[in-house]
C-alpha positions as CSV (number, residue, x, y, z in Angstrom):
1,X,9.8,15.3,21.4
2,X,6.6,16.0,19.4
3,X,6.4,14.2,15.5
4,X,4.9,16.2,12.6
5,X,4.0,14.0,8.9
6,X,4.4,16.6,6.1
7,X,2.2,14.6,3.4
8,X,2.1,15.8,-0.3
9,X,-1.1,15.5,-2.2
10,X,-0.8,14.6,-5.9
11,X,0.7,11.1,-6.5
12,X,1.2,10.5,-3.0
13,X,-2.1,10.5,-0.8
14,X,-4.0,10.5,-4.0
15,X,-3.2,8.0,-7.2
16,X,-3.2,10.9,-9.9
17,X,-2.1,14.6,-10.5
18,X,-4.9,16.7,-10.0
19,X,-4.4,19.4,-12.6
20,X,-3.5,16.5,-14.8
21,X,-7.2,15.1,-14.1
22,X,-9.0,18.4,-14.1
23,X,-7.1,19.6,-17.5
24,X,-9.5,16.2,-18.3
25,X,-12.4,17.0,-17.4
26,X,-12.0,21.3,-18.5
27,X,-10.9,20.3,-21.7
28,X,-12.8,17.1,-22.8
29,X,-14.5,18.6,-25.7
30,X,-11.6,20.8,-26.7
31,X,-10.4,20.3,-30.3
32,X,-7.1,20.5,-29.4
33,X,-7.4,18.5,-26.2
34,X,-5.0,15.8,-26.7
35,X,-1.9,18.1,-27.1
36,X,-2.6,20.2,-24.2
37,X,-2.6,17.4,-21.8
38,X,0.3,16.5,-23.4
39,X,1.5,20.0,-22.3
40,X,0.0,20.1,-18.9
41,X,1.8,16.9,-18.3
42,X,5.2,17.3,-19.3
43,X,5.4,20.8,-17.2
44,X,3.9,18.7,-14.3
45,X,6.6,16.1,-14.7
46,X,9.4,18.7,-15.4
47,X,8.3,20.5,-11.6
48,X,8.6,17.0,-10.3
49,X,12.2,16.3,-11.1
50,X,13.7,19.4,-10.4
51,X,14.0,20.4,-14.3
52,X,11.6,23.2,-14.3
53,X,10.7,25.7,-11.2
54,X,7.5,25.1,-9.8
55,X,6.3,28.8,-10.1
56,X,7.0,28.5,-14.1
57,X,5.4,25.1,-13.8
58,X,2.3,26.0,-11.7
59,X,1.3,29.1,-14.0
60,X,1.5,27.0,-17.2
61,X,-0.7,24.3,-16.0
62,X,-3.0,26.8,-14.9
63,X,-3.7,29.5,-17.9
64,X,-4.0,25.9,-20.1
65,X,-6.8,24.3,-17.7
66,X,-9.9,26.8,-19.0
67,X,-11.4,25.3,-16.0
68,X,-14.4,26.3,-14.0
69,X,-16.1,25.5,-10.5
70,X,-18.2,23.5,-11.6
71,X,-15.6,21.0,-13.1
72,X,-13.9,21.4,-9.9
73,X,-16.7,19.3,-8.6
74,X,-16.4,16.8,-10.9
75,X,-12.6,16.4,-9.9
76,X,-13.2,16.3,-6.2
77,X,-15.9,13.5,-6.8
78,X,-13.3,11.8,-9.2
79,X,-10.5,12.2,-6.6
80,X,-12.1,10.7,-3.9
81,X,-12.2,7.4,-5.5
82,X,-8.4,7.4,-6.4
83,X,-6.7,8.0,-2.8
84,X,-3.8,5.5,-3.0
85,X,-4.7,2.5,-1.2
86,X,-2.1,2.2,1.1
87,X,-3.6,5.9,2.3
88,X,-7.5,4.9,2.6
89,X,-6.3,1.2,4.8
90,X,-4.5,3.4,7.5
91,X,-7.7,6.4,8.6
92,X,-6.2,4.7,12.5
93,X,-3.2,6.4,12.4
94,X,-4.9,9.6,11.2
95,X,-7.2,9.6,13.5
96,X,-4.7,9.2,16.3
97,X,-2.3,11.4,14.7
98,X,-4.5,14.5,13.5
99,X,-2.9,17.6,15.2
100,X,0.7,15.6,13.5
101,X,-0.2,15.1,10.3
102,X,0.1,18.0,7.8
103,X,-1.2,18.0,3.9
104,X,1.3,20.5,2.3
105,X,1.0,20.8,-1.5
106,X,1.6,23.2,-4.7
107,X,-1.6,21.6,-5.7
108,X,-5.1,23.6,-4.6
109,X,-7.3,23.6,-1.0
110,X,-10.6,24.0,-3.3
111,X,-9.8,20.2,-4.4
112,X,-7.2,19.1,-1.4
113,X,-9.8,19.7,1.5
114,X,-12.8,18.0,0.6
115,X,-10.6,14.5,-0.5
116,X,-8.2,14.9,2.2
117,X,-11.0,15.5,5.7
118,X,-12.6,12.3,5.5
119,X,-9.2,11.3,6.8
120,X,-9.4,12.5,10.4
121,X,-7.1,15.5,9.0
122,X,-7.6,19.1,10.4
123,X,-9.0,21.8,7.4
124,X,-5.7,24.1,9.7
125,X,-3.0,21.3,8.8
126,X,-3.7,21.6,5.2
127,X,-1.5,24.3,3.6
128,X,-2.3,24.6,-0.7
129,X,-2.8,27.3,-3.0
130,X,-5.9,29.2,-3.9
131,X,-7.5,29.6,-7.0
132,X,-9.0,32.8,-8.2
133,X,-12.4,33.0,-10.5
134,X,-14.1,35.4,-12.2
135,X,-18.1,36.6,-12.0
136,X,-18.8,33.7,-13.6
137,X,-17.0,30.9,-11.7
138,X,-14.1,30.5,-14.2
139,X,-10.6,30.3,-12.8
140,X,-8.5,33.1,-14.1
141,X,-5.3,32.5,-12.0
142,X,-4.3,31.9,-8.2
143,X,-2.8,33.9,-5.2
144,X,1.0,34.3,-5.9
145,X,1.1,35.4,-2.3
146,X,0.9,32.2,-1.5
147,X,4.5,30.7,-0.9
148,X,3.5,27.8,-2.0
149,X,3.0,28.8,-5.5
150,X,6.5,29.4,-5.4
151,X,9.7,27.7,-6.6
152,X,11.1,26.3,-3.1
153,X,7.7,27.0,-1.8
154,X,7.5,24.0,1.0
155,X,11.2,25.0,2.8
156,X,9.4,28.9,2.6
157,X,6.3,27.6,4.6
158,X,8.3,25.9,6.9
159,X,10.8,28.3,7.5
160,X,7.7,30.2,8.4
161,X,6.0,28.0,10.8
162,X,8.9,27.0,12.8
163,X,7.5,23.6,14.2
164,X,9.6,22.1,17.2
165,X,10.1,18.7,16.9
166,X,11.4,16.0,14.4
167,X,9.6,16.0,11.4
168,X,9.3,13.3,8.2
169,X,8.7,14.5,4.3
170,X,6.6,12.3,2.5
171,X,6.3,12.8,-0.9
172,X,6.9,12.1,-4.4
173,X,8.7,15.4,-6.4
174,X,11.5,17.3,-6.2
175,X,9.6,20.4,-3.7
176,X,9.6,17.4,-1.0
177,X,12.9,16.7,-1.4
178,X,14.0,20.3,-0.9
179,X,12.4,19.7,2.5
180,X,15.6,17.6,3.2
181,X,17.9,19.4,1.6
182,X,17.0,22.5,3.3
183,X,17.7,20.6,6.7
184,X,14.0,21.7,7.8
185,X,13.1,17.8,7.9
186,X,14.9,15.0,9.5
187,X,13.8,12.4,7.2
188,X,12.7,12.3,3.6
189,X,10.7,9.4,2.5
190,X,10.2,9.0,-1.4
191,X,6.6,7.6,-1.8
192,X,6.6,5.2,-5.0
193,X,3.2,3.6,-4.8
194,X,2.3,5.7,-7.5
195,X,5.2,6.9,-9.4
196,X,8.7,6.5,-9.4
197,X,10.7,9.2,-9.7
198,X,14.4,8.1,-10.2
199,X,16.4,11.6,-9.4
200,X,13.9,12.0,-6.4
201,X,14.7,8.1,-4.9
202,X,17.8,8.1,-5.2
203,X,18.3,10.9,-2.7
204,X,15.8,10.2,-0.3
205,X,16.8,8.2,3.4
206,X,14.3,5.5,2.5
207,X,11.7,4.5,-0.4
208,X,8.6,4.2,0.1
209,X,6.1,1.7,-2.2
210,X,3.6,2.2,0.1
211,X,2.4,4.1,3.2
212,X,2.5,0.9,4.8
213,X,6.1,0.7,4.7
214,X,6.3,4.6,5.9
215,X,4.2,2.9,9.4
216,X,5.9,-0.1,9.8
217,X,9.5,1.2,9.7
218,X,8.1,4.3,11.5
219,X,6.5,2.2,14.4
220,X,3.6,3.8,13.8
221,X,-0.2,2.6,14.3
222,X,-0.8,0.7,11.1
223,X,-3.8,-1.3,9.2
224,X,-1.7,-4.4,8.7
225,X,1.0,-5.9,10.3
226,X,3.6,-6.2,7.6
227,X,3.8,-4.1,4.3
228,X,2.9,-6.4,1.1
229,X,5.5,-4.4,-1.0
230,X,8.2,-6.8,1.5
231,X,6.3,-9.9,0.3
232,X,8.6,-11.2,-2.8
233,X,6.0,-13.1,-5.2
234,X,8.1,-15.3,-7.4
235,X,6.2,-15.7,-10.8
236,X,7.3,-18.6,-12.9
237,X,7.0,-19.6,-16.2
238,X,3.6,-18.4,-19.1
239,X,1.2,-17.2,-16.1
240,X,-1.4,-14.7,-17.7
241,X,-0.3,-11.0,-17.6
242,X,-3.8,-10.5,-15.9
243,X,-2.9,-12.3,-12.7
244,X,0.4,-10.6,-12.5
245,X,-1.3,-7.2,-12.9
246,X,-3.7,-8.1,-10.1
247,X,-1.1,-9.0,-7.6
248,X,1.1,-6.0,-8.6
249,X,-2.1,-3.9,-7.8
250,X,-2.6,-5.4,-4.8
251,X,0.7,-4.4,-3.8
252,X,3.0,-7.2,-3.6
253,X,6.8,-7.1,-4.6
254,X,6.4,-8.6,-8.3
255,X,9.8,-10.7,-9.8
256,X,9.3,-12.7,-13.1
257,X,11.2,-15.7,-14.5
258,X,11.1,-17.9,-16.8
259,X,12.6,-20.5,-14.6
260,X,12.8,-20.9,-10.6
261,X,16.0,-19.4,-9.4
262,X,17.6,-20.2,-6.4
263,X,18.8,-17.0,-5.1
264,X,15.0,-16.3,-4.4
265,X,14.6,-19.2,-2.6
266,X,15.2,-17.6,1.0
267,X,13.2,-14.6,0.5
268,X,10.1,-16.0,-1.5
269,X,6.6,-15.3,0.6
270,X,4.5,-16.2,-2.4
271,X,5.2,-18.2,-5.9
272,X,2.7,-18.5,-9.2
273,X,3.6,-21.3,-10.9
274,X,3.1,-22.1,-14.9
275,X,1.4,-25.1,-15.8
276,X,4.1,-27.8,-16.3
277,X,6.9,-26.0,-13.7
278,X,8.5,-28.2,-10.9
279,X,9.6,-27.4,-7.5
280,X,11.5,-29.7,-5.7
281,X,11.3,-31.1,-2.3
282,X,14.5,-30.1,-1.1
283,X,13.8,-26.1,-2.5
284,X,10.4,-26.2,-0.9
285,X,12.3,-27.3,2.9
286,X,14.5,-23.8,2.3
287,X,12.2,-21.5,1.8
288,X,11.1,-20.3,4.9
289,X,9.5,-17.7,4.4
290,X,7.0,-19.2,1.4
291,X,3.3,-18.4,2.5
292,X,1.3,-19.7,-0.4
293,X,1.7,-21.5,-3.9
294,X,-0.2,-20.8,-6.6
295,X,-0.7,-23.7,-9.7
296,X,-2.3,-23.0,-13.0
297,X,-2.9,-26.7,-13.7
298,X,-2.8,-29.8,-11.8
299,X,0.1,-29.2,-8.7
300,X,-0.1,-33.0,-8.1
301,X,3.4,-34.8,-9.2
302,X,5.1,-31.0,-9.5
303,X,4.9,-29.4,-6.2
304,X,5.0,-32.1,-3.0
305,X,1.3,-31.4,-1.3
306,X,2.9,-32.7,2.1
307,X,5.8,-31.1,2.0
308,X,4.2,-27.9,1.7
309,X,1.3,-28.6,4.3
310,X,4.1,-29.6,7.1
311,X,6.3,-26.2,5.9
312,X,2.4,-23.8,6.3
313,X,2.4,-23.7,3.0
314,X,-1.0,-23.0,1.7
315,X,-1.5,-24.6,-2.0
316,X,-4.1,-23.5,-4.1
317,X,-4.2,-24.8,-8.1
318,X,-6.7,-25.2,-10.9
319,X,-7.7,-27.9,-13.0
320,X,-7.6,-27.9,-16.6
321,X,-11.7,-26.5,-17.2
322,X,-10.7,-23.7,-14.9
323,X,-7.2,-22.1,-16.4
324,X,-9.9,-20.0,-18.5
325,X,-10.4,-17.8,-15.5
326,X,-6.8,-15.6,-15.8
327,X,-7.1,-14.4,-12.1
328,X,-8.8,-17.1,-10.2
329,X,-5.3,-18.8,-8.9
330,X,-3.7,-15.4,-7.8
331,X,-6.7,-13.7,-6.6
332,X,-6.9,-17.2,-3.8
333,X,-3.2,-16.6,-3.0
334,X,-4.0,-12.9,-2.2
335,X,-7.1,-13.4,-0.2
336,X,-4.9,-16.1,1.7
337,X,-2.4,-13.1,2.4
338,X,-5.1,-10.5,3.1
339,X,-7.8,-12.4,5.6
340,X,-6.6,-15.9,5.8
341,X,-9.1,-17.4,3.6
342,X,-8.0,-21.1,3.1
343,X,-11.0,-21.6,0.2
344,X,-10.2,-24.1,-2.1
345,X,-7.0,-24.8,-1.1
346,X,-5.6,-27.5,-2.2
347,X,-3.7,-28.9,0.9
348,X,-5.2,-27.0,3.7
349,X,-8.5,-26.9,5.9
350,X,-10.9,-24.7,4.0
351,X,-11.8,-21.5,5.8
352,X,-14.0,-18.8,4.2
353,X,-13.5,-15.8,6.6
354,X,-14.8,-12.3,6.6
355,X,-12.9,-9.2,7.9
356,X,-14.2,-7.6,11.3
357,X,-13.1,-4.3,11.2
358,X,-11.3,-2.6,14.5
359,X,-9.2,-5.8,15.3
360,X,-6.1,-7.6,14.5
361,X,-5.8,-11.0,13.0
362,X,-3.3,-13.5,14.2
363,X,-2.9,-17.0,12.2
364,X,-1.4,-20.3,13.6
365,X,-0.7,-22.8,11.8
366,X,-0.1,-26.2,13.9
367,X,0.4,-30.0,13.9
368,X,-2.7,-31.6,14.8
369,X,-1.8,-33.1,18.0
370,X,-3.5,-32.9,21.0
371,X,-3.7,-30.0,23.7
372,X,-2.4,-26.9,21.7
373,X,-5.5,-25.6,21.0
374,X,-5.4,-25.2,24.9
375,X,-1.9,-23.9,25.1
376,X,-2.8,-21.1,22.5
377,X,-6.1,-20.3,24.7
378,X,-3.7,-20.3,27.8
379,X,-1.2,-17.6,26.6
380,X,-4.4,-15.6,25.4
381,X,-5.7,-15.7,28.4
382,X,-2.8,-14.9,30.0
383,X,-2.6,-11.5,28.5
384,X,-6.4,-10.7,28.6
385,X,-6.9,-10.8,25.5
386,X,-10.2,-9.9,24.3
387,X,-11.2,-12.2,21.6
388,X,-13.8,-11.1,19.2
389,X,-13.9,-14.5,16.8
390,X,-12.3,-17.6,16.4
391,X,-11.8,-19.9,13.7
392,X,-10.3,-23.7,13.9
393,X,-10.1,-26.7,11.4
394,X,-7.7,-29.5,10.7
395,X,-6.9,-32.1,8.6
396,X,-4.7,-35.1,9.6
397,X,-1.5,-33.1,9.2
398,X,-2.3,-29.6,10.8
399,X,-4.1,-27.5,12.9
400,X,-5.3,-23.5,10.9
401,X,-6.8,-21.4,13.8
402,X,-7.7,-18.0,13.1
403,X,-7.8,-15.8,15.9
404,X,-9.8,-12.0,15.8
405,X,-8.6,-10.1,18.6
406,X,-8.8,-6.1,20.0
407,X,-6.3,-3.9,18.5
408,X,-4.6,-2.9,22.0
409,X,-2.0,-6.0,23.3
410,X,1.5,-6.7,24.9
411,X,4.2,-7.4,22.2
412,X,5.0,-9.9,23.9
413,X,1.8,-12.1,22.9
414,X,3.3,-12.3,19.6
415,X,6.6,-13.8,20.9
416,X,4.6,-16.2,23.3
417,X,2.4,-17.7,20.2
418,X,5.3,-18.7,18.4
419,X,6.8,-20.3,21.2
420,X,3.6,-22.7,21.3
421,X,5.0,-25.9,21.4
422,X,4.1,-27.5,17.7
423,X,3.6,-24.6,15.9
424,X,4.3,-24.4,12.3
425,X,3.9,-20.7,11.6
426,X,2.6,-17.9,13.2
427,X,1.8,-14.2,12.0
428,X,-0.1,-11.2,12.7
429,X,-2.4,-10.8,9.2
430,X,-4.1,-7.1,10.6
């Protein structure tokens, strides 16, 4: 059964809404500029929650943009630097995927193509509207021909191109929903990276925070081997909004309290603590699933340094003449999640590791007790596993091996690594 990926454009594969941006640029020394973004704006967001058709939509967006060519250069060069992250990590499965994956959008191919082909994805898959310009470059409308600049114009294009085969919506607005309300699609995921449209999420078969996510539950080939919007960071107590905002970007699953609470403790992968907050040894042996601790302050006497190294959990905290730096603490915790940097941990070997693109990362964690640094080599060897680095230190306690491998392996290496006798944790980072 062949697969097709409908992808919209604006606020799904890129960050922003285009005609939103290019009003920006178009209109920047405009008197009146302020108000007609504000128009340009709501007419987008009306479109996008079903509250306005798209055709009325469209055509007020347009007469209001006064835009010419050469701004649409400007907004292609703009665009390019505000594909959503979750999009620009995963070029693998494009490039695997290209005859699949299909751009369709109300937005326009004279900006769509040039952001969207750097992606592995066929100028043929992308289906947009047209502008129309005058003598002079100036764009004085768009080709109503073109179903897309229709209201219902997605269901009309597909009703048209009859693809055979299951096919997924992925998208942000109301027009992608209509693709699973017309029964054209089999699944409709709501992409919230970006925005979050209520009245479009709560009728889709599964939200999205990232494109991650869209891979993972997909089985689909992917960047990284678990989405970070399933990693719960627990953030406790005065931490600076700056860190917070940094790990939010970064795309982790954000909950803050004022005090611990234990109905997180199951389900926490990562937890910023204030200066002065306690965690208990008893709460630290529950949660499983706890990665990494962050401290802004001296951990010692509050969070049990042994407890956490036998558990894998990585502890990184500041002292005093450092709590000036409002990101230092979180930005550690997330290069621990993204390459398996150890630096200035507090509990754990210190590793300073660099990504090698084109492979897969596996971490294990171990007690430091001889021979399984030869049972992990065995079960690598075992599967022919080509290793492209390695990385081992201890401490009294534990073992931290880093392992850089080639994409392509059995499944069941993963299952076999965790089986190691001794291990303490074990996961694929890439």
């Amino acid at each position: 059964m062949n697969q097709y990926f409908i992808i919209d454009f604006d606020s799904t594969f890129t960050q922003v809404e285009a005609l939103d941006e290019l009003a920006r640029i178009s209109l920047k020394n405009h008197p009146d500029r302020e108000a007609i973004y504000k128009k340009i704006e709501d007419l987008t967001n009306l479109a996008m929650e079903g509250k306005l058709s798209f055709s009325e939509s469209l055509e007020g967006r347009v007469k209001l943009l006064e835009a010419n060519k050469d701004d649409l250069k400007k907004l292609i060069k703009h665009l390019k630097t505000k594909v959503s992250s979750s999009f620009s990590r995963n070029k693998v499965f494009f490039k695997k995927h290209a005859k699949e994956v299909l751009i369709v959008s109300g937005g326009f191919k004279e900006f769509i193509t040039p952001v969207v082909t750097p992606y592995h994805i066929k100028k043929e898959n992308i289906y947009a509207n047209t502008f129309i310009f005058d003598e002079q470059g100036k764009i004085i409308g768009y080709d109503k021909a073109n179903p897309l600049s229709e209201e219902g114009g997605k269901v009309k294009l597909l009703q048209r191109m009859s693809l055979k085969g299951d096919i997924y919506g992925i998208g942000d607005g109301h027009s992608d929903f209509q693709l699973k309300e017309s029964g054209l699609i089999k699944k409709f995921f709501a992409y919230t990276e970006n925005i979050e449209r209520k009245a479009v999420a709560e009728k889709a078969d599964h939200v999205t925070p990232s494109f991650d996510e869209f891979l993972y539950v997909s089985d689909l080939p992917r960047a990284i081997s678990y989405p970070k919007n399933r990693i719960l960071c627990l953030v406790v107590g005065n931490v600076p909004e700056e860190s917070i905002q940094l790990l939010k970007k970064d795309g982790f699953s954000i909950r803050h309290k004022e005090t611990f609470e234990d109905k997180y403790v199951q389900d926490v992968g990562m937890l910023l603590l204030a200066d002065g907050e306690k965690v208990d040894k008893a709460t630290l042996k529950k949660a499983v699933k706890l990665k990494t601790i962050g401290y802004f302050g001296n951990a010692k006497g509050n969070i049990d340094f042994d407890v956490c190294t036998e558990m894998g959990i990585v502890v990184f905290d500041s002292v005093k003449s450092n709590l000036t730096h409002k990101t230092l603490i979180a930005r550690r915790m997330a290069d621990f999640i993204n390459t398996g940097t150890t630096y200035m941990s507090s509990n754990f070997p210190n590793l300073q590791l660099p990504k090698i693109a084109g492979s897969h990362r596996l971490i294990h964690i171990h007690e430091n007790v001889p021979g399984v640094m030869a049972k992990i080599t065995k079960v690598l060897a075992k599967h022919q596993i080509n290793i492209v680095g390695q990385f081992l230190m201890t401490n009294p306690l534990i073992g931290y091996v880093i392992t850089d491998t080639d994409t392509e392996y059995d499944k069941a290496l993963l299952k076999e690594m965790r089986k190691v006798e001794n291990t303490i944790k074990f996961r694929v980072l890439y």
